[in-house]
C-alpha positions as CSV (number, residue, x, y, z in Angstrom):
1,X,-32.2,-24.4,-10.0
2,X,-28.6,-23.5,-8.3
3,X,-25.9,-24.2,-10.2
4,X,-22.1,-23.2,-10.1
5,X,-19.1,-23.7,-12.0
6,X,-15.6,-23.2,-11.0
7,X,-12.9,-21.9,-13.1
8,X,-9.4,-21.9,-11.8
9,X,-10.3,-18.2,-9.2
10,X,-14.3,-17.5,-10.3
11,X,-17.8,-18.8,-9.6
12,X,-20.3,-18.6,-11.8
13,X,-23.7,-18.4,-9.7
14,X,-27.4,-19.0,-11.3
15,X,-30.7,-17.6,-9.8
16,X,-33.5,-18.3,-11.0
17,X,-35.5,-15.0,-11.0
18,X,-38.9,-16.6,-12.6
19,X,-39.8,-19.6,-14.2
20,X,-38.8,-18.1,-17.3
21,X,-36.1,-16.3,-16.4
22,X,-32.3,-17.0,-14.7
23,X,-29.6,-14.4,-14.1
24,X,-25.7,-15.5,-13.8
25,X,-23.5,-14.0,-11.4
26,X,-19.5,-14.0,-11.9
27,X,-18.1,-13.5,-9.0
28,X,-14.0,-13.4,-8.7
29,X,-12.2,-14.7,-6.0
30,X,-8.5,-13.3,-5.0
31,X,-6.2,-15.9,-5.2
32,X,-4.0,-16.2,-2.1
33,X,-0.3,-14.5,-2.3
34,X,1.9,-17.1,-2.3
35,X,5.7,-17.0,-0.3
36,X,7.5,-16.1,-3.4
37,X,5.0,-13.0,-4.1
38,X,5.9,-11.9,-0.9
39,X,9.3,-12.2,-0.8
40,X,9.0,-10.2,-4.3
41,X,7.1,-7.7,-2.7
42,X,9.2,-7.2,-0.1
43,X,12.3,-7.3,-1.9
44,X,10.9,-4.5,-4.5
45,X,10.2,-1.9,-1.2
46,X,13.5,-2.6,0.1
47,X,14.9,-1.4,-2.8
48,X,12.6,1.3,-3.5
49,X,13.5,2.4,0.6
50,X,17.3,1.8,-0.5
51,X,17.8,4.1,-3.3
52,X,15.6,6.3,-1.8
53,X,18.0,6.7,1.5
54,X,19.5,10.4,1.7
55,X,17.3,12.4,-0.6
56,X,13.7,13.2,0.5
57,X,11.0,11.4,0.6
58,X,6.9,12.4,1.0
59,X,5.1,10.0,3.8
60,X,1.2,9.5,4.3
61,X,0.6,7.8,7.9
62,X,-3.3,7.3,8.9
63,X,-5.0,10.2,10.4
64,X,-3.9,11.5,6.6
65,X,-0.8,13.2,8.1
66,X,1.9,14.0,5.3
67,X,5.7,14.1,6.2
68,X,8.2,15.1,4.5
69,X,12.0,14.7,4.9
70,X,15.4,13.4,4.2
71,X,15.4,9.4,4.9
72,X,18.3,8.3,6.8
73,X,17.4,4.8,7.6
74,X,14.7,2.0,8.2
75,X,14.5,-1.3,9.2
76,X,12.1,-4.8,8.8
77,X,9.2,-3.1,10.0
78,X,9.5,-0.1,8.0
79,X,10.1,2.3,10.9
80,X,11.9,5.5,9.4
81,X,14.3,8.2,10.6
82,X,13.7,11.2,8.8
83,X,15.8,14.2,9.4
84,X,14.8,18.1,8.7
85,X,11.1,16.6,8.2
86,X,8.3,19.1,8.1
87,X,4.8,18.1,8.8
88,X,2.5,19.3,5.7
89,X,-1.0,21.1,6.1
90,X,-3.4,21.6,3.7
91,X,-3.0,25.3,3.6
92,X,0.5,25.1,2.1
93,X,1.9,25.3,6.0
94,X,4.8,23.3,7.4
95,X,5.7,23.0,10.7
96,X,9.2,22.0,11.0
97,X,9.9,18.3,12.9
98,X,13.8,18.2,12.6
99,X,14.8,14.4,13.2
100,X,12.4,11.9,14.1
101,X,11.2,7.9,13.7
102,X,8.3,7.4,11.8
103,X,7.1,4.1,13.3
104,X,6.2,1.6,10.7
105,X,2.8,0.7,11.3
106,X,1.6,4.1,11.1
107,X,2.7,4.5,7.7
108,X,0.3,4.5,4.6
109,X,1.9,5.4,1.6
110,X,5.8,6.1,1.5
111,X,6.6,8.4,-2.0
112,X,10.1,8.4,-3.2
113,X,11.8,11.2,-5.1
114,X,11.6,10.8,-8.8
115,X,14.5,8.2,-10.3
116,X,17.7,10.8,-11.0
């Protein structure tokens, strides 16, 4: 005997194991982003992005390259112009990048500097 039961964004799901026995699985279901979330979204990394212009700024892109440098600018689709960037190893070695453009769909993570 199936049964479910819907609640606003979760399933309850019973399975019968044995005639004696049932288990109940929850299961949760994300609920969409609606146009306003977005728009929130968006708004709070443009202004994260906008205080964050002049001072430096750490960047994960995939491939799990780290960049860091002094952001000069971006734009809608988050490409970045770094100046006196330095790529980051993982033996606390730098090679030195000077000015370039991060393009935006590379990027991963973007840190800010920590609020003055």
């Amino acid at each position: 005997m199936k049964s479910y039961l819907r609640v606003e964004n979760e399933v309850n799901l019973t399975l019968p194991i044995s005639k004696e026995k049932s288990t109940t699985l929850l299961i949760y279901r994300p609920q969409p982003l609606g146009s306003s979330d977005i728009e929130m979204s968006v708004d709070m990394a443009v202004k994260v992005l906008d205080e964050s212009l002049g001072r430096v700024v750490l960047i994960k892109l995939k491939g799990g390259k780290m960049i860091r440098g002094t952001l000069l600018g971006f734009d809608q689709h988050m490409n970045l112009l770094l100046e006196q960037s330095q790529e980051l190893h993982e033996e606390n070695k730098t090679n030195d990048l000077g000015t370039i453009v991060v393009r935006g769909d590379n990027v991963v993570i973007i840190s800010p500097p920590p609020p003055q």
